[in-house]
GULOVO-126838 format. One record per residue (C-alpha): residue in one letter; z, y, x; residue number from 1. Coordinates in pm, 1 decimal, padded with zeros to 6 digits, m for minus. Example, Ala and Ser with C-alpha at 12.3 -4.5 7.8 and 13.67 -1.06 7.14 Angstrom:
REM GULOVO-126838
<node><r>A</r><c3>00780.0</c3><c2>m00450.0</c2><c1>01230.0</c1><k>1</k></node>
<node><r>S</r><c3>00714.0</c3><c2>m00106.0</c2><c1>01367.0</c1><k>2</k></node>
END
This chain:
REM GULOVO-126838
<node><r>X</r><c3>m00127.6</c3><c2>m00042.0</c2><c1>00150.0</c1><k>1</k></node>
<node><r>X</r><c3>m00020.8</c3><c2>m00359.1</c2><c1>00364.7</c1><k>2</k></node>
<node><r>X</r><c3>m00115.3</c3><c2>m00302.6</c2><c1>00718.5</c1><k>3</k></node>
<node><r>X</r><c3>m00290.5</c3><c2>m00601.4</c2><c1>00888.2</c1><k>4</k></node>
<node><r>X</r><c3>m00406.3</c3><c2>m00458.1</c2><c1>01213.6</c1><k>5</k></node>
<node><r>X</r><c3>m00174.4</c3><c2>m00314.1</c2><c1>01490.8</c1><k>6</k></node>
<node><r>X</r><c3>m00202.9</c3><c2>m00112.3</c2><c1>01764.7</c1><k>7</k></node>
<node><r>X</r><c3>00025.8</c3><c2>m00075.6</c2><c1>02124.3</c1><k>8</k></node>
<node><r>X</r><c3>m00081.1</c3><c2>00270.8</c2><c1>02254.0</c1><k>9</k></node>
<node><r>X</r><c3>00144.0</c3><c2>00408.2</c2><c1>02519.9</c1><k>10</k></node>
<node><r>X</r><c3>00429.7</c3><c2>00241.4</c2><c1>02452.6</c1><k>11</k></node>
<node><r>X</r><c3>00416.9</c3><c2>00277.9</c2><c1>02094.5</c1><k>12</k></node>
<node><r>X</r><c3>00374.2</c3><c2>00056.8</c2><c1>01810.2</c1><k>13</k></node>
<node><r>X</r><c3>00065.8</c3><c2>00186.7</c2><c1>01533.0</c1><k>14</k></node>
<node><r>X</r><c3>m00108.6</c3><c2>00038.9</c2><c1>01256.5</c1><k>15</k></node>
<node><r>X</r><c3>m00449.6</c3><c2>00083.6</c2><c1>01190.9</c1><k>16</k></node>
<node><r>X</r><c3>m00463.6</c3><c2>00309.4</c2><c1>00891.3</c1><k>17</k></node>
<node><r>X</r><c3>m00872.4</c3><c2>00336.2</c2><c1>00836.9</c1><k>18</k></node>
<node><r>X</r><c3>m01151.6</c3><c2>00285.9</c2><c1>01075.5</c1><k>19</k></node>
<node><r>X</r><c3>m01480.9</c3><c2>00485.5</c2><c1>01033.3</c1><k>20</k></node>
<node><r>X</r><c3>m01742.5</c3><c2>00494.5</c2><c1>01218.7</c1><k>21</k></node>
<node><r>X</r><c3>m01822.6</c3><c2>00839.1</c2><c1>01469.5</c1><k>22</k></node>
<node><r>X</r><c3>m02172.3</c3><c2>00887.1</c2><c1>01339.8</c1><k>23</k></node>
<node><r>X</r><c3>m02050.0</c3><c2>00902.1</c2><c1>01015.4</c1><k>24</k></node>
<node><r>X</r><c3>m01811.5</c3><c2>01175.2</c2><c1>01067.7</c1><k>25</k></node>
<node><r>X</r><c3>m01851.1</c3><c2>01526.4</c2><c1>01226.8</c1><k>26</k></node>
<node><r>X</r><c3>m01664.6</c3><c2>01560.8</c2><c1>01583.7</c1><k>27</k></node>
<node><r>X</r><c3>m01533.6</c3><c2>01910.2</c2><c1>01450.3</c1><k>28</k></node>
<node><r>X</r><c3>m01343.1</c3><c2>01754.7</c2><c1>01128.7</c1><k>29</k></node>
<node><r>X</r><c3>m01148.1</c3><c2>01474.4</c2><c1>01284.1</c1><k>30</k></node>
<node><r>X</r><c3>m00808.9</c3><c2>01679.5</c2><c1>01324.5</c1><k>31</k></node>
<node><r>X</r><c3>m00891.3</c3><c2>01816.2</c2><c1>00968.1</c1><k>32</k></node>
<node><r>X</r><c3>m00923.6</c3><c2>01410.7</c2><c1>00840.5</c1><k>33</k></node>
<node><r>X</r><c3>m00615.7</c3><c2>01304.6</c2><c1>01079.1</c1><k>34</k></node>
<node><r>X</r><c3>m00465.6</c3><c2>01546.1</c2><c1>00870.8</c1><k>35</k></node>
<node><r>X</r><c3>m00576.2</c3><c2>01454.6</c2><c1>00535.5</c1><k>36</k></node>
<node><r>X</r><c3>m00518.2</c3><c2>01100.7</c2><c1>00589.5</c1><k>37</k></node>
<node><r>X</r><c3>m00130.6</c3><c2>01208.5</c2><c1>00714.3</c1><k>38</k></node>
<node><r>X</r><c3>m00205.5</c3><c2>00994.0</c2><c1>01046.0</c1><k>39</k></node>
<node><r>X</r><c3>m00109.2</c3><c2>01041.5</c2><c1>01384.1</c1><k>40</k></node>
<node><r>X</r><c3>m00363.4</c3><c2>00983.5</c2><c1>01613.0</c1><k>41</k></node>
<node><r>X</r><c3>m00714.6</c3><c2>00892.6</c2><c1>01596.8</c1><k>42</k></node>
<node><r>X</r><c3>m00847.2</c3><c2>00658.0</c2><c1>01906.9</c1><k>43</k></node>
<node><r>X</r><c3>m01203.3</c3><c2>00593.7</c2><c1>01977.5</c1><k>44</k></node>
<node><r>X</r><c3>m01326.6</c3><c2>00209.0</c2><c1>02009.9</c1><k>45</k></node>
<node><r>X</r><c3>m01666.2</c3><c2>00138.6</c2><c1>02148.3</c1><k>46</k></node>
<node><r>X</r><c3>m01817.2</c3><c2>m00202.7</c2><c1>02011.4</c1><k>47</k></node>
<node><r>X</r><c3>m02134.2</c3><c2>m00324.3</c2><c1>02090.7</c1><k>48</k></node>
<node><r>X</r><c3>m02343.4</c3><c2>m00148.6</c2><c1>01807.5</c1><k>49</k></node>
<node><r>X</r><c3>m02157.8</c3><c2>00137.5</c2><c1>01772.0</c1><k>50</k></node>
<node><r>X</r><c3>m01789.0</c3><c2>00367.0</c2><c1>01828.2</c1><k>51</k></node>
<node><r>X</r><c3>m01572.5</c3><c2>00378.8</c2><c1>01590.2</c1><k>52</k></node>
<node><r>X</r><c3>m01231.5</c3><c2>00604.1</c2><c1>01532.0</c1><k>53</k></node>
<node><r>X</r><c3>m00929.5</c3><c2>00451.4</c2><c1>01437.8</c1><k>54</k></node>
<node><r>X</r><c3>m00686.6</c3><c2>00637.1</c2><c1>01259.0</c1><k>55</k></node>
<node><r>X</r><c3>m00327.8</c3><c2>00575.7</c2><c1>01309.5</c1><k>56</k></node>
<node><r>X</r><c3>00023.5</c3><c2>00586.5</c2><c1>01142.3</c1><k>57</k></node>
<node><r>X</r><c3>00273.7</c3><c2>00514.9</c2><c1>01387.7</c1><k>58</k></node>
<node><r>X</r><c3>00549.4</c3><c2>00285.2</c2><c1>01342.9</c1><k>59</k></node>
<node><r>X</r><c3>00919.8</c3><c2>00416.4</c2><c1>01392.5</c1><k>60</k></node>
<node><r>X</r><c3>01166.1</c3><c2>00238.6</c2><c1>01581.1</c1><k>61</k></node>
<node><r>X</r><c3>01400.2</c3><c2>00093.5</c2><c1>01424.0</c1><k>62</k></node>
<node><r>X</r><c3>01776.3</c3><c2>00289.0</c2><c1>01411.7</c1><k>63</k></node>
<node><r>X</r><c3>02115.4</c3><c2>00145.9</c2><c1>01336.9</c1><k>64</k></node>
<node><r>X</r><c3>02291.3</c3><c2>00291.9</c2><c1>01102.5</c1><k>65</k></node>
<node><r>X</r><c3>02651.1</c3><c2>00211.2</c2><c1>01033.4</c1><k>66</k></node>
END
């Protein structure tokens, strides 16, 4: 999967792995979907219909390695 959306969220860098939104999912199974879907955090974005959760996969720095 090619990520096309990114994310800056305290001073990190994410991509947006899936975005679903919260009335389709039950509050209580989020952590139990962030881990399924091996992401790292799951934001909430309010639109002007709806929210929606973003799941995220964050982006490592980049290391040197000699």
């Amino acid at each position: 999967m090619i990520p096309k959306e990114f994310v800056n969220y305290q001073n990190r860098l994410f991509w947006v792995y899936r975005k679903v939104e919260q009335s389709k999912v039950n509050m209580n199974y989020i952590n139990e979907l962030k881990e399924f879907w091996h992401c790292d955090t799951v934001l909430k974005q309010k639109t002007s219909q709806s929210e929606v959760l973003l799941f995220l996969r964050e982006i490592p720095e980049a290391t040197v390695i000699n």
